[in-house]
C-alpha positions in Angstrom: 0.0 0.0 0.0 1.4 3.4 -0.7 -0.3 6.5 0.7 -0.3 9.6 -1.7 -1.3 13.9 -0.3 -3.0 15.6 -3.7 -3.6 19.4 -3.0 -7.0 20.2 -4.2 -7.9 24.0 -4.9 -11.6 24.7 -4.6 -13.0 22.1 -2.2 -15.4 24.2 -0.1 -18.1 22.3 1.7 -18.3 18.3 2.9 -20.3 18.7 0.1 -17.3 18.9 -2.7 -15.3 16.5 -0.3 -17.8 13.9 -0.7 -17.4 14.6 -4.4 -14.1 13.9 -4.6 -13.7 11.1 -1.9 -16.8 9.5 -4.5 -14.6 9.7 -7.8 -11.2 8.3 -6.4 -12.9 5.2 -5.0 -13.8 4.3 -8.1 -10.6 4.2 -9.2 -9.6 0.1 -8.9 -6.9 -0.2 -6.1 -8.0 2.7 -3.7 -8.4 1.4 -0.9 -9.3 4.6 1.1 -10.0 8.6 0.2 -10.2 11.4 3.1 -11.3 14.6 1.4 -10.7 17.8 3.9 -12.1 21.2 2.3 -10.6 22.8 5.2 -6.6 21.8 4.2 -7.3 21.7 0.8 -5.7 18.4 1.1 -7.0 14.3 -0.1 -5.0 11.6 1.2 -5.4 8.3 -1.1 -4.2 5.0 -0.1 -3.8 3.2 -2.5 -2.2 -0.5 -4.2 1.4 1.1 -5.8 0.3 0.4 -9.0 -2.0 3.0 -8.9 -0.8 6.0 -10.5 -1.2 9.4 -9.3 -2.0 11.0 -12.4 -4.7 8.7 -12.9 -6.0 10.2 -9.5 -5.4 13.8 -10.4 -6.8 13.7 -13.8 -10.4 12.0 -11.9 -10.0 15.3 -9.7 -10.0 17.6 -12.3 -12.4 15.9 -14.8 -15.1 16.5 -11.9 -14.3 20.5 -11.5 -11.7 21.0 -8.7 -8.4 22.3 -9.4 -4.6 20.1 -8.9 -2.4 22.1 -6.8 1.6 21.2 -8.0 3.7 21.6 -4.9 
């Protein structure tokens, strides 16, 4: 298992974390999403051969913007 921070711009409400926590556990091999609006933060865990763009690109096809570090 790997565990994997995505910065998320744009999460405002339990509401959009919900959203988000929805679309990366349909992603085969997460095992587990925690959205928090008030970091701006999702942590995955995931199997390693899940990649993180796959994860990012699910974030931003549903409306919330990918912060790069």
């Amino acid at each position: 298992m790997k565990e994997t921070v995505i910065k998320v711009e744009g999460m405002v409400c339990n509401g959009c974390e919900n959203r988000v926590q929805n679309a990366l556990k349909n992603i085969d091999g997460v095992e587990d999403v925690v959205a928090d609006h008030t970091t701006g933060t999702v942590k995955v865990t995931s199997k390693s051969e899940v990649s993180e763009d796959v994860m990012k690109e699910k974030i931003e096809d549903i409306g919330f913007e990918v912060k790069e570090d």
